[in-house]
C-alpha positions in Angstrom: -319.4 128.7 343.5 -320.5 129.7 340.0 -320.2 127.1 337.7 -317.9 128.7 335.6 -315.2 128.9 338.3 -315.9 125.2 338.2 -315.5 124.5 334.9 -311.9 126.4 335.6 -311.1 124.1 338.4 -311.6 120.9 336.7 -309.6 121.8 333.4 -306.6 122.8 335.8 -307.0 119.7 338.1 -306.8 117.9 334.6 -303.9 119.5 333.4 -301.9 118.6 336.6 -303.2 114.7 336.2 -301.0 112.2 336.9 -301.3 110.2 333.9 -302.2 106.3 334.8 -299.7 104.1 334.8 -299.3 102.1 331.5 -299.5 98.1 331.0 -296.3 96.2 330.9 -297.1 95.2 327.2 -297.2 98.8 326.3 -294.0 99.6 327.8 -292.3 96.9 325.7 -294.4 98.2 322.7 -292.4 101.5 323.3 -289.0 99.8 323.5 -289.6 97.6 320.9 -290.2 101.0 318.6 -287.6 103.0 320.2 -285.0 100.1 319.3 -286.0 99.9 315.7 -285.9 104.1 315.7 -282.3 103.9 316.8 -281.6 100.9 314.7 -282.7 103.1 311.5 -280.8 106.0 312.8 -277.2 104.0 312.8 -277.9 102.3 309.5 -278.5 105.6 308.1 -275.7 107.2 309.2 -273.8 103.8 308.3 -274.8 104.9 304.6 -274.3 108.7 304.9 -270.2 107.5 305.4 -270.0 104.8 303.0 -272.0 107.0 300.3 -268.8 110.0 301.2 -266.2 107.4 301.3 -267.5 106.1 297.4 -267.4 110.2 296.7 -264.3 110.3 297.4 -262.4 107.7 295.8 -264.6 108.7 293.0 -263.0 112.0 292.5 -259.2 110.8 293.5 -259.6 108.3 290.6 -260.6 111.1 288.1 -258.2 113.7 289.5 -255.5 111.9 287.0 -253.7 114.1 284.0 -256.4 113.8 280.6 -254.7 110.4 278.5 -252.8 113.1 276.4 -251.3 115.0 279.1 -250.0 111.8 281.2 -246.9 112.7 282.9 -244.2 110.3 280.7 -241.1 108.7 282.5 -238.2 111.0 281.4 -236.2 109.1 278.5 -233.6 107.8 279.2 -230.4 110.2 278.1 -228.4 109.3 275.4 -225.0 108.3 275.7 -222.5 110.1 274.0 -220.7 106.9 271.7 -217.5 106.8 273.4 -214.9 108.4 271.0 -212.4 106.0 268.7 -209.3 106.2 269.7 -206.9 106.8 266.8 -203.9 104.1 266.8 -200.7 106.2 267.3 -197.5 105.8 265.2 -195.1 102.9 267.1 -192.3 104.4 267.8 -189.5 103.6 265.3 -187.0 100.8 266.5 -184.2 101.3 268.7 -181.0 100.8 266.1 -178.6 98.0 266.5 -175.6 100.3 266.2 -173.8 103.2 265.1 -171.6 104.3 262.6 -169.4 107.0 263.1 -168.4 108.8 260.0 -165.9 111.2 261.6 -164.3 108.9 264.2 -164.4 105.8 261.5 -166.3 103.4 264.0 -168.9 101.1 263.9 -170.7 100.6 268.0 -172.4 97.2 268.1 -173.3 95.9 271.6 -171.1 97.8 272.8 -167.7 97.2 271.0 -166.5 99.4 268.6 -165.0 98.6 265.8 -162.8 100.6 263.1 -164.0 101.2 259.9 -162.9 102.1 256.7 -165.2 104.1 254.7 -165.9 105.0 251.1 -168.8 107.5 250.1 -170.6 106.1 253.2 -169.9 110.2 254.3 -172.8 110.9 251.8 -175.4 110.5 254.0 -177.1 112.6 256.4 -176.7 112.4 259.9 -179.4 110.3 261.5 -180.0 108.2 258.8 -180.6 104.8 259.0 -179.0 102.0 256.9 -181.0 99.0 257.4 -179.8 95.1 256.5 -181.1 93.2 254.0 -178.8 90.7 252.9 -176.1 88.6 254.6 -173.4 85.9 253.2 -170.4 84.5 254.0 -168.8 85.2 250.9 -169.9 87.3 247.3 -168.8 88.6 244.7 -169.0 93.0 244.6 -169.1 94.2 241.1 -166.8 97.4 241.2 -167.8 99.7 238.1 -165.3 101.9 237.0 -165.2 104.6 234.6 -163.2 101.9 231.8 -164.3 98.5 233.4 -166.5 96.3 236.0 -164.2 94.8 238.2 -165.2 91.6 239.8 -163.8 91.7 243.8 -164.5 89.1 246.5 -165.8 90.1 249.4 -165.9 87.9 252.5 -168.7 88.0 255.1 -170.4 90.7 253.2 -173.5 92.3 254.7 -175.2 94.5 252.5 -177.6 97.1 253.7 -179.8 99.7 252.3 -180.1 103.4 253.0 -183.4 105.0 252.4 -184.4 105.5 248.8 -183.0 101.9 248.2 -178.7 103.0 247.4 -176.6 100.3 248.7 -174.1 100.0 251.2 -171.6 97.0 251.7 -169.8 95.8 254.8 -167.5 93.6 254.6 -164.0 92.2 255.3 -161.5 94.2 253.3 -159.3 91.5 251.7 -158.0 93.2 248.7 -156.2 96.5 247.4 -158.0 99.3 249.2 -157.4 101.6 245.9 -160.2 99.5 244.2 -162.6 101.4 246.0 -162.2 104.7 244.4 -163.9 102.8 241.7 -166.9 102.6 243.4 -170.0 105.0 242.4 -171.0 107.5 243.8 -174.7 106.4 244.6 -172.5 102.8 246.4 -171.0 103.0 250.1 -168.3 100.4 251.5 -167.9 100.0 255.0 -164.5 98.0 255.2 -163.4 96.0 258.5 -160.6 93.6 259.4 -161.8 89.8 258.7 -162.0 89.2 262.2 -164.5 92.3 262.4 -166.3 91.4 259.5 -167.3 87.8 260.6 -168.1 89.0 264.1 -170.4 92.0 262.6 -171.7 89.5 259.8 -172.4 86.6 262.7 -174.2 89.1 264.9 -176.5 91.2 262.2 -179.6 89.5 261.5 -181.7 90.8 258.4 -184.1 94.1 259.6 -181.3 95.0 262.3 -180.9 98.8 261.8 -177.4 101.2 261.8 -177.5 105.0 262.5 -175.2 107.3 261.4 -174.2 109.5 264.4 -174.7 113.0 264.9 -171.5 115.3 264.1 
């Protein structure tokens, strides 16, 4: 055999070498520095996560609105002011009788009384005489055309018609015909003395009496 077929030989023999064993304090050599390899690896990749969870808090932090384009809790509406009510107009007193022109009575809790009635007539229906004076006993000046005639007038109430002209209710003790002296801007209500003292004992002053409808 040539001894290049040998050279061959050997370099393929020594290809297909076992390799000799190795020393036990080399095999722990190449633990030891496979360990620390892997050790590295896992604190790498520790980093790798930690540096992309940092990223990303990063960025949520700065995805806020600029300062001047904050979102700004909605203001609170404004209430409409709740409206003032206007006080209405009491309604005017119920009247403490009625006096009926045509039929000549006077209706107080409920009795009715007869009437006699000078220029009392005058007045509108629905008017209101309203009482402003009270006394057991006065004296009615009665003007005439010639004289002022001085009459007594027991219980005498004296009320007022609006625009301020009297009337007078009272007993009628004394000559009817005096009346017709009476002006024309003065009413008389006359009753019997019984009447009169009942009507004068039951008025009080601010009681109200309405001429009925005709």
């Amino acid at each position: 055999m040539s001894d290049e077929i040998g050279g061959s030989l050997r370099e393929l023999a020594a290809l297909h070498e076992t390799p000799p064993p190795l020393s036990a304090a080399e095999v722990r050599a190449r633990a030891s520095r496979r360990s620390r390899r892997r050790r590295a690896t896992l604190a790498l990749g520790t980093m790798a996560t930690a540096a992309c969870a940092v990223t990303v808090v990063t960025f949520a932090l700065h995805t806020d609105p600029a300062a001047g384009k904050r979102h700004r809790p909605g203001a609170t509406p404004a209430t409409s002011p709740t409206p003032v009510r206007t006080p209405t107009a009491s309604a005017s007193p119920r009247p403490s009788g009625r006096l009926d022109v045509d039929l000549r009575t006077l209706t107080l809790a409920d009795r009715v009384l007869r009437v006699d009635l000078r220029a009392a007539g005058r007045f509108p229906p629905g008017t209101r005489l309203t009482v402003v004076a009270r006394t057991s006993g006065a004296v009615l000046p009665l003007k005439s055309r010639t004289e002022v005639r001085q009459v007594k007038v027991p219980y005498l109430v004296e009320l007022r018609a609006p625009g301020g002209k009297p009337v007078y209710a009272g007993a009628l003790s004394f000559d009817a015909k005096v009346l017709r002296s009476l002006s024309g801007t003065t009413g008389w209500v006359g009753l019997s003395a019984r009447d009169a003292e009942w009507l004068h004992d039951r008025l009080r002053d601010g009681d109200q009496i309405e001429l009925a409808e005709r």
